[in-house]
FIGUTOR-980462 format. One record per residue (C-alpha): residue number from 1; x, y, z. Coordinates in nm, 2 decimals. Layout:
N
{k = NUM&xx = X&yy = Y&zz = Z}
...
//
This chain:
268
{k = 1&xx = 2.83&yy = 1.37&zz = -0.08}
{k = 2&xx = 2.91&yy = 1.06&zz = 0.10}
{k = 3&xx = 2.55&yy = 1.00&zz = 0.25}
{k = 4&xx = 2.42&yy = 1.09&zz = -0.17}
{k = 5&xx = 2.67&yy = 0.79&zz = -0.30}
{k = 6&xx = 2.55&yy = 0.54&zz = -0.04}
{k = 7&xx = 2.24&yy = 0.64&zz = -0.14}
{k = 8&xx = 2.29&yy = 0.57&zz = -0.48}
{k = 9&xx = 2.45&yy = 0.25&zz = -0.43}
{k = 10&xx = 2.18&yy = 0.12&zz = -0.19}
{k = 11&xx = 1.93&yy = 0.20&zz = -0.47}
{k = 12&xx = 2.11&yy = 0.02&zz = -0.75}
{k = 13&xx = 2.17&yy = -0.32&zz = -0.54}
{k = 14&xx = 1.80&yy = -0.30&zz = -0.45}
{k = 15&xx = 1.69&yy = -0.27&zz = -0.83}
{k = 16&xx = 1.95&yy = -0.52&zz = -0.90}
{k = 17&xx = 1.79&yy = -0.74&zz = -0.65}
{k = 18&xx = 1.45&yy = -0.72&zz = -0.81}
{k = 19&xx = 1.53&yy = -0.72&zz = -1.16}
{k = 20&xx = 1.70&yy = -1.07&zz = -1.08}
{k = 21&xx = 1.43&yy = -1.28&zz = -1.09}
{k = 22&xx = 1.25&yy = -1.11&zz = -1.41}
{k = 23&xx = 1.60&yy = -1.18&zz = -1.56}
{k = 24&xx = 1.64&yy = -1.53&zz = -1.48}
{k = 25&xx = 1.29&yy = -1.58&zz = -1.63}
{k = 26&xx = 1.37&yy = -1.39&zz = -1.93}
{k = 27&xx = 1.71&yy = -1.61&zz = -1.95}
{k = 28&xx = 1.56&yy = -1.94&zz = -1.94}
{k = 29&xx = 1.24&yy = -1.90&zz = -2.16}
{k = 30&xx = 1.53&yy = -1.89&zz = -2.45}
{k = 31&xx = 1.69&yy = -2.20&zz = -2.37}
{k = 32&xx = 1.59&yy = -2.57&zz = -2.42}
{k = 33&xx = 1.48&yy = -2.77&zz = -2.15}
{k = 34&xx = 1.82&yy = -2.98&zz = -2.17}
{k = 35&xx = 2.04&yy = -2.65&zz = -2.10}
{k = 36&xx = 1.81&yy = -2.54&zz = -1.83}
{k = 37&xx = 1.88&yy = -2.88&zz = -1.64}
{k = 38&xx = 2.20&yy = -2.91&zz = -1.71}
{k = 39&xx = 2.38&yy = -2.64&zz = -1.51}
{k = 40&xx = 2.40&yy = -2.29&zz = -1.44}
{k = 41&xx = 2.43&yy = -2.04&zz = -1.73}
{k = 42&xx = 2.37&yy = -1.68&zz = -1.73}
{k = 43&xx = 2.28&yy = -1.66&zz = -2.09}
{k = 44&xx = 2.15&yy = -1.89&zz = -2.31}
{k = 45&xx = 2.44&yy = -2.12&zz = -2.48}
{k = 46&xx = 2.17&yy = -2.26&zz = -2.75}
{k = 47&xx = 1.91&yy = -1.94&zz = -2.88}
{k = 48&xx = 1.61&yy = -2.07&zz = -2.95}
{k = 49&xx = 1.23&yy = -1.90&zz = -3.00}
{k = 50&xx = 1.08&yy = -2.26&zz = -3.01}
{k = 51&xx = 0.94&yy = -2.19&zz = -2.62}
{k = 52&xx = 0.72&yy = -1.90&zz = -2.75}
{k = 53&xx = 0.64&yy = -2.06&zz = -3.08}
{k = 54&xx = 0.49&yy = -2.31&zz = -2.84}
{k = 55&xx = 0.23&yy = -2.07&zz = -2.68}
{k = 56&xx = 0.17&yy = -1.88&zz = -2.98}
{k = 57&xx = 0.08&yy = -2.18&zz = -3.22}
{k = 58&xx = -0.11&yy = -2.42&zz = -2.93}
{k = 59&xx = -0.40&yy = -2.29&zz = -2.83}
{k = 60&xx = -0.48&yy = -2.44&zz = -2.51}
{k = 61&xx = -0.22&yy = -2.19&zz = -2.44}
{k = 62&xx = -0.25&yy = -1.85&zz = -2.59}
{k = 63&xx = -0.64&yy = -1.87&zz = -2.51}
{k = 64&xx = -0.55&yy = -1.88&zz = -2.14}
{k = 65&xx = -0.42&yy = -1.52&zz = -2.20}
{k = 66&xx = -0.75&yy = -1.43&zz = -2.38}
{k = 67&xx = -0.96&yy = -1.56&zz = -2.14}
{k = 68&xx = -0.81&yy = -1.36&zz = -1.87}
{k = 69&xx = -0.78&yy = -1.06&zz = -2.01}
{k = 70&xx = -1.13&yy = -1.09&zz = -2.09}
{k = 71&xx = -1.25&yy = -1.19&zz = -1.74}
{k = 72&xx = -0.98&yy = -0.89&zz = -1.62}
{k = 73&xx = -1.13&yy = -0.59&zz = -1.86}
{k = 74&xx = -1.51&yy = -0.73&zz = -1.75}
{k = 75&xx = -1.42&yy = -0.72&zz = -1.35}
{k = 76&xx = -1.21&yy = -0.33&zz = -1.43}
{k = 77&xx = -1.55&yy = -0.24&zz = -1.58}
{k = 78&xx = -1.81&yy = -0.37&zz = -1.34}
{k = 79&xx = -1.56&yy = -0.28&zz = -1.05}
{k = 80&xx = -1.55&yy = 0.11&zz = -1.15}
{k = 81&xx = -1.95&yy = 0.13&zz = -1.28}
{k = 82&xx = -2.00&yy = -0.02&zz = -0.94}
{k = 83&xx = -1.77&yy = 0.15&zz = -0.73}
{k = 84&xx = -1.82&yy = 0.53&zz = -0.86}
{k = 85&xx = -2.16&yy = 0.56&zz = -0.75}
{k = 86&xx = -2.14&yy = 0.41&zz = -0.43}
{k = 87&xx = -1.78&yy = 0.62&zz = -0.33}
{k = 88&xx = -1.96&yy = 0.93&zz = -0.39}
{k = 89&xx = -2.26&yy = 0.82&zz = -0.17}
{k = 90&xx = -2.04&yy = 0.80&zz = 0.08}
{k = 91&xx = -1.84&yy = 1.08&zz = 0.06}
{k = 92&xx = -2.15&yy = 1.35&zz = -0.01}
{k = 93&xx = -2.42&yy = 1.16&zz = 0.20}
{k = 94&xx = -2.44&yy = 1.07&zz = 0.59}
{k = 95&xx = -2.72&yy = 0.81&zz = 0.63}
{k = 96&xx = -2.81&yy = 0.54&zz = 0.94}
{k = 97&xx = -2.54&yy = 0.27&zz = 0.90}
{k = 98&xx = -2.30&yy = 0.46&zz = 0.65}
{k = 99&xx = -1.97&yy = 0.33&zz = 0.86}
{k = 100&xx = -2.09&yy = 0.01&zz = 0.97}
{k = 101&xx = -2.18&yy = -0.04&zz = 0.61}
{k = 102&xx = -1.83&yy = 0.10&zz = 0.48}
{k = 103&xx = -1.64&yy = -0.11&zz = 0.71}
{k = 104&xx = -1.87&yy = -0.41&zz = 0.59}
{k = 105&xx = -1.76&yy = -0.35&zz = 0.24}
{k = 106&xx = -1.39&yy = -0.33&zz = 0.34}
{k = 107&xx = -1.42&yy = -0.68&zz = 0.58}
{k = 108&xx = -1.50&yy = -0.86&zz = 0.23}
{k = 109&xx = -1.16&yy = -0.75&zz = 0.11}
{k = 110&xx = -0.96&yy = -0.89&zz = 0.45}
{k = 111&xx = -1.14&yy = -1.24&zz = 0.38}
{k = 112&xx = -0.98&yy = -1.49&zz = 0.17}
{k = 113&xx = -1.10&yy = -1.60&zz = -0.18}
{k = 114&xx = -1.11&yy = -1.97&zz = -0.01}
{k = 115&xx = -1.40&yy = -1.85&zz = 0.20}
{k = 116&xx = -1.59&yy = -1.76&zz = -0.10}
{k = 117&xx = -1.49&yy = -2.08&zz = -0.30}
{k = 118&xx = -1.75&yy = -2.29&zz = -0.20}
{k = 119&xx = -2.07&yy = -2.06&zz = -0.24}
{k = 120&xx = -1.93&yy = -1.93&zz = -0.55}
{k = 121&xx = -1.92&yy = -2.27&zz = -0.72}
{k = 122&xx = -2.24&yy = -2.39&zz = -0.63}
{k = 123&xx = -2.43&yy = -2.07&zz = -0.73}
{k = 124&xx = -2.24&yy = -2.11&zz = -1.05}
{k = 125&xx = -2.32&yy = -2.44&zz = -1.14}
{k = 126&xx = -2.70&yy = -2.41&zz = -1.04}
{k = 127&xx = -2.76&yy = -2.13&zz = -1.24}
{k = 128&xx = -2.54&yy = -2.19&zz = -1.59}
{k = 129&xx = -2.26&yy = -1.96&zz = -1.52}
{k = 130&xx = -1.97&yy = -2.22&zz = -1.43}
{k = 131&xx = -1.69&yy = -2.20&zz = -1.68}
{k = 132&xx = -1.76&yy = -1.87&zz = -1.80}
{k = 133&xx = -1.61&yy = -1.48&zz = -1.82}
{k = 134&xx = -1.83&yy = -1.35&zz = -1.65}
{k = 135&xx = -1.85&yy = -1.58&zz = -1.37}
{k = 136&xx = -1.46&yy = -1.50&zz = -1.22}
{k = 137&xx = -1.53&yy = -1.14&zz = -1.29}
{k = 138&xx = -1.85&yy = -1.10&zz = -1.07}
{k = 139&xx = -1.64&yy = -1.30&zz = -0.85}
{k = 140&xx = -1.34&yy = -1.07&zz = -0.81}
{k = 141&xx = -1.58&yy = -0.79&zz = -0.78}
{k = 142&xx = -1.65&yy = -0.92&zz = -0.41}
{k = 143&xx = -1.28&yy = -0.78&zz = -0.39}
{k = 144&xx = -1.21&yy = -0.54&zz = -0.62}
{k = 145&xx = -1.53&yy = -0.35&zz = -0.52}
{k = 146&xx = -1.46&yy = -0.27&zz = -0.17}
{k = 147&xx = -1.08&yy = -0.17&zz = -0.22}
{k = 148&xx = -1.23&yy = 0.10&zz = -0.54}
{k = 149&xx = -1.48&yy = 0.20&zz = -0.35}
{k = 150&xx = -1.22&yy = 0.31&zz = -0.01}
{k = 151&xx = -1.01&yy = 0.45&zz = -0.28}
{k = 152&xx = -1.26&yy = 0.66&zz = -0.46}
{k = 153&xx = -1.45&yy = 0.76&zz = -0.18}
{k = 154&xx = -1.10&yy = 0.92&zz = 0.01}
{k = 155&xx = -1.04&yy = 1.14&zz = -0.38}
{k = 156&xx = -1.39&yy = 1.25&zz = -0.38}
{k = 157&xx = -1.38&yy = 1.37&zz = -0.02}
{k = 158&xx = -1.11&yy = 1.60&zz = -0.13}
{k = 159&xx = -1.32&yy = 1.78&zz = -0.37}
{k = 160&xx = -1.51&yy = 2.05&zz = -0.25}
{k = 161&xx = -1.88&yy = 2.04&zz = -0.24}
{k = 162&xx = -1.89&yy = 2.38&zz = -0.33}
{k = 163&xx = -1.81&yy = 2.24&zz = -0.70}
{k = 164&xx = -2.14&yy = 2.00&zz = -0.66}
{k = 165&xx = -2.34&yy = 2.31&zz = -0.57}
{k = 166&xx = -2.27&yy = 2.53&zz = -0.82}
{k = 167&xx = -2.30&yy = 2.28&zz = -1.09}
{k = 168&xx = -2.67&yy = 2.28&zz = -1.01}
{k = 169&xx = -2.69&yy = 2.63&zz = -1.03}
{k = 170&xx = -2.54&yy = 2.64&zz = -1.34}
{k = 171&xx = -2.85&yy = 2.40&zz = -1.43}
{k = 172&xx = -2.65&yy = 2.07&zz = -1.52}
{k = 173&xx = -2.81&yy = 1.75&zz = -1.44}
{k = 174&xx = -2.65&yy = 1.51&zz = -1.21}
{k = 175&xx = -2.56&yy = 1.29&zz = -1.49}
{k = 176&xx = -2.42&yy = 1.54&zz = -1.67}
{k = 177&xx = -2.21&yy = 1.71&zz = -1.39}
{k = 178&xx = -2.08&yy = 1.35&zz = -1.29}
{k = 179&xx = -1.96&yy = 1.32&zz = -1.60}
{k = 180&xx = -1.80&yy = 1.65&zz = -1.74}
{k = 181&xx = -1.71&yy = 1.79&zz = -1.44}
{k = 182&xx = -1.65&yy = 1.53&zz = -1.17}
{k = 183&xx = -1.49&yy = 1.25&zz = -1.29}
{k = 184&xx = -1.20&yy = 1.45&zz = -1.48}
{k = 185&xx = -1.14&yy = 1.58&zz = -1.13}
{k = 186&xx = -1.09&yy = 1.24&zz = -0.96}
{k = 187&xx = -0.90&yy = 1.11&zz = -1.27}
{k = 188&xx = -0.65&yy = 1.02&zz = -1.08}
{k = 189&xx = -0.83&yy = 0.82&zz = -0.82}
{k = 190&xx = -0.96&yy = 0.60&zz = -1.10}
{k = 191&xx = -0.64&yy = 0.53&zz = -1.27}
{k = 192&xx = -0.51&yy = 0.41&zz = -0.91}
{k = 193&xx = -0.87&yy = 0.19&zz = -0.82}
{k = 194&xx = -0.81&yy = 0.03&zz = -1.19}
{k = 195&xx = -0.47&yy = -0.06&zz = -1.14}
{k = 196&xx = -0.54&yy = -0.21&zz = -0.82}
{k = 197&xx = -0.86&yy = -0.37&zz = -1.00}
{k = 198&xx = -0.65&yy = -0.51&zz = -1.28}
{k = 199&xx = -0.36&yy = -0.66&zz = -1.06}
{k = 200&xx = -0.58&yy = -0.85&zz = -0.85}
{k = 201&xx = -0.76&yy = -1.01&zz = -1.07}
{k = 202&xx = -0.54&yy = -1.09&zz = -1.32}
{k = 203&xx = -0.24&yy = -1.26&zz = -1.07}
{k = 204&xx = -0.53&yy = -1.44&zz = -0.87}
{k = 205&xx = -0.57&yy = -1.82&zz = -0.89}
{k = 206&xx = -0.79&yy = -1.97&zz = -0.67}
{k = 207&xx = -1.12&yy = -1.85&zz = -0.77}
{k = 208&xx = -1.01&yy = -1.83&zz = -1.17}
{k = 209&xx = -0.89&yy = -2.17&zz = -1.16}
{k = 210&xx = -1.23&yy = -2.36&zz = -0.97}
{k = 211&xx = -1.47&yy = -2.15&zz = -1.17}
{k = 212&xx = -1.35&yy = -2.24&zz = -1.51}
{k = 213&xx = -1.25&yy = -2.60&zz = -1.67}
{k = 214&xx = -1.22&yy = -2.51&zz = -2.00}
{k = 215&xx = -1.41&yy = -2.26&zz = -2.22}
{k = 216&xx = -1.27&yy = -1.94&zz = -1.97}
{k = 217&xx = -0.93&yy = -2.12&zz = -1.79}
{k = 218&xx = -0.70&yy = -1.80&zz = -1.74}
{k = 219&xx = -0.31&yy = -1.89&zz = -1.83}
{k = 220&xx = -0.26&yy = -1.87&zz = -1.43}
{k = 221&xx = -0.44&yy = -2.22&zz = -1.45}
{k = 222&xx = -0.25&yy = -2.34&zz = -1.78}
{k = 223&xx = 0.07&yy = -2.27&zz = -1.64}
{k = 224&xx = 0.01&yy = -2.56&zz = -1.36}
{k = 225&xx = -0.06&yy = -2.83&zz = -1.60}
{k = 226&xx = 0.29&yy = -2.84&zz = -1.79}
{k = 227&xx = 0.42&yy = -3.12&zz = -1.61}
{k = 228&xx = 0.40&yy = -3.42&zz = -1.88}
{k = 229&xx = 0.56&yy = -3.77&zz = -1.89}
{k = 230&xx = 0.88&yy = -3.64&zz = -1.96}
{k = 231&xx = 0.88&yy = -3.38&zz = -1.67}
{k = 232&xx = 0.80&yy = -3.02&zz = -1.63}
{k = 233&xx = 0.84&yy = -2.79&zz = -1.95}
{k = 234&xx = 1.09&yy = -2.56&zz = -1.79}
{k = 235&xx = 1.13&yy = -2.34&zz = -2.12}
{k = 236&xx = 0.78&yy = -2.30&zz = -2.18}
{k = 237&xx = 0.70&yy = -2.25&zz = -1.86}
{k = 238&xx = 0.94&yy = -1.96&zz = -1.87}
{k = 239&xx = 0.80&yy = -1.82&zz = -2.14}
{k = 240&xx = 0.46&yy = -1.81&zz = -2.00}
{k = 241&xx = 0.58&yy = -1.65&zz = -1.74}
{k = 242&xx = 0.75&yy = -1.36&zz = -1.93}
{k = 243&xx = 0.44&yy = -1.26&zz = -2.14}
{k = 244&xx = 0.21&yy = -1.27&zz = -1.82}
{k = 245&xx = 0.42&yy = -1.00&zz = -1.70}
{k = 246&xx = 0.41&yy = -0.77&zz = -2.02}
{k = 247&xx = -0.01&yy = -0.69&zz = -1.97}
{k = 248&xx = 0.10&yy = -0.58&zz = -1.60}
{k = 249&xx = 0.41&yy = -0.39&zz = -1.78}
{k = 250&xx = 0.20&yy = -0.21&zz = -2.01}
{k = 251&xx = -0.11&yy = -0.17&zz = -1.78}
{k = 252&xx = 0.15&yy = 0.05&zz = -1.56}
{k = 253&xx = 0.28&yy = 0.27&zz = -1.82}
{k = 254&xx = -0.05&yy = 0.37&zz = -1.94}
{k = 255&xx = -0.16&yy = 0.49&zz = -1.60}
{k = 256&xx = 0.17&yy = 0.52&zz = -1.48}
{k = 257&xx = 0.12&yy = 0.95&zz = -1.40}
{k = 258&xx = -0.22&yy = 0.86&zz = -1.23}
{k = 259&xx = -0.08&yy = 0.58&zz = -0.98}
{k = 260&xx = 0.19&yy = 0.88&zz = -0.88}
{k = 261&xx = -0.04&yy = 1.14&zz = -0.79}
{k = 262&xx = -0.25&yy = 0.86&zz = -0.62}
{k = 263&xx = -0.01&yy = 0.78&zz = -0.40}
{k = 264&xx = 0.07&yy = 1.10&zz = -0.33}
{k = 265&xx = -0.24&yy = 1.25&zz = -0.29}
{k = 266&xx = -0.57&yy = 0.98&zz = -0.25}
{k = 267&xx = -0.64&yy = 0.71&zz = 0.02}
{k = 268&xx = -0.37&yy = 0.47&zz = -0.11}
//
């Protein structure tokens, strides 16, 4: 009983812990810039919608959150068209190279996107692709691919050959058995390579932010260009930050059954 309530309290002051933060945001994107400065309140004093009415009516804001969940939903696609194929190669097949070449893929992920800044920006600007969608979402997929591919490839070990083999005898195609019959087994390995997909992509900076100027600037980018001549827009700012989270929030619930059984039963 004792060790049950300790238990219980620990929990709560650790989810008190972390909802902080998210509350302090959520606290100050509804004040004014003047009650944010002026001392410490833990609820706004003067209500006011005017931060969000800001991003929702300017758009050199709100299109940052277009453009990256443009760039986001490209790099999820690519990432799992990519990744599928090339998991289940190397969980069915054994050719010369197959672990040097699986370790290569997973060495991309360890380096930093600084690494890749460089290369990426002059390929981009030589061939037309600078400032667009699809030019941080082929980037992230140096990234993204490796980390779906480990994932997948540890769900469709755990499937039984046996099902592969008797698909053919039951005279489907491998398309067709790839689709209908394998994928719906390994559901749950998806839903846990596009979350991880999604959350890199959309929280990363560096490469979002040097690939685009204008046309595909994600919000990440808009967010550092709020200080003006009469400081940094704290409200706005906070504000920003709130409705970044919310695509993240919402990304979770949808595969939120999948990332359990993921975690509980693939090579997370």
């Amino acid at each position: 009983m004792t060790y049950s309530r300790s238990k219980g309290i620990g929990m709560t002051v650790f989810i008190l812990l972390l909802l902080t933060p998210i509350y302090w945001l959520l606290n100050m994107s509804f004040k004014t810039n003047q009650e944010i400065l002026s001392g410490l309140t833990l609820w706004p004093q003067n209500f006011t919608l005017a931060n969000y009415a800001v991003i929702f009516s300017d758009s050199s804001w709100y299109s940052g959150y277009i453009n990256s969940m443009i760039y986001v939903s490209m790099n999820m696609t690519i990432t799992l068209l990519v990744a599928l194929p090339a998991a289940y190669a190397f969980s069915r097949y054994k050719f010369v190279g197959d672990k040097h070449l699986f370790f290569w893929l997973l060495s991309n992920r360890m380096a930093p996107p600084a690494v890749f800044l460089l290369p990426f920006f002059q390929l981009y600007s030589s061939v037309g692709l600078f400032d667009t969608h699809i030019a941080v979402a082929l980037a992230h997929c140096l990234f993204n691919v490796p980390l779906a591919v480990w994932i997948l490839e540890g769900f469709m070990s755990g499937v039984p050959r046996e099902y592969d083999e008797m698909a053919y005898i039951d005279g489907y195609s491998f398309p067709r058995f790839f689709v209908k019959i394998f994928l719906p087994m390994i559901r749950s390995g998806i839903g846990v390579a596009a979350f991880f997909a999604f959350m890199f992509s959309w929280v990363e900076l560096l490469l979002a932010r040097t690939l685009t100027s204008v046309d595909a600037q994600p919000i990440g980018a808009i967010m550092t260009r709020t200080v003006g001549a009469s400081g940094i827009d704290w409200g706005v700012l906070a504000a920003a930050g709130v409705l970044t989270i919310i695509p993240g929030v919402l990304v979770v619930w949808f595969v939120r059954n999948h990332i359990a059984k993921g975690f509980a039963l693939g090579r997370v």
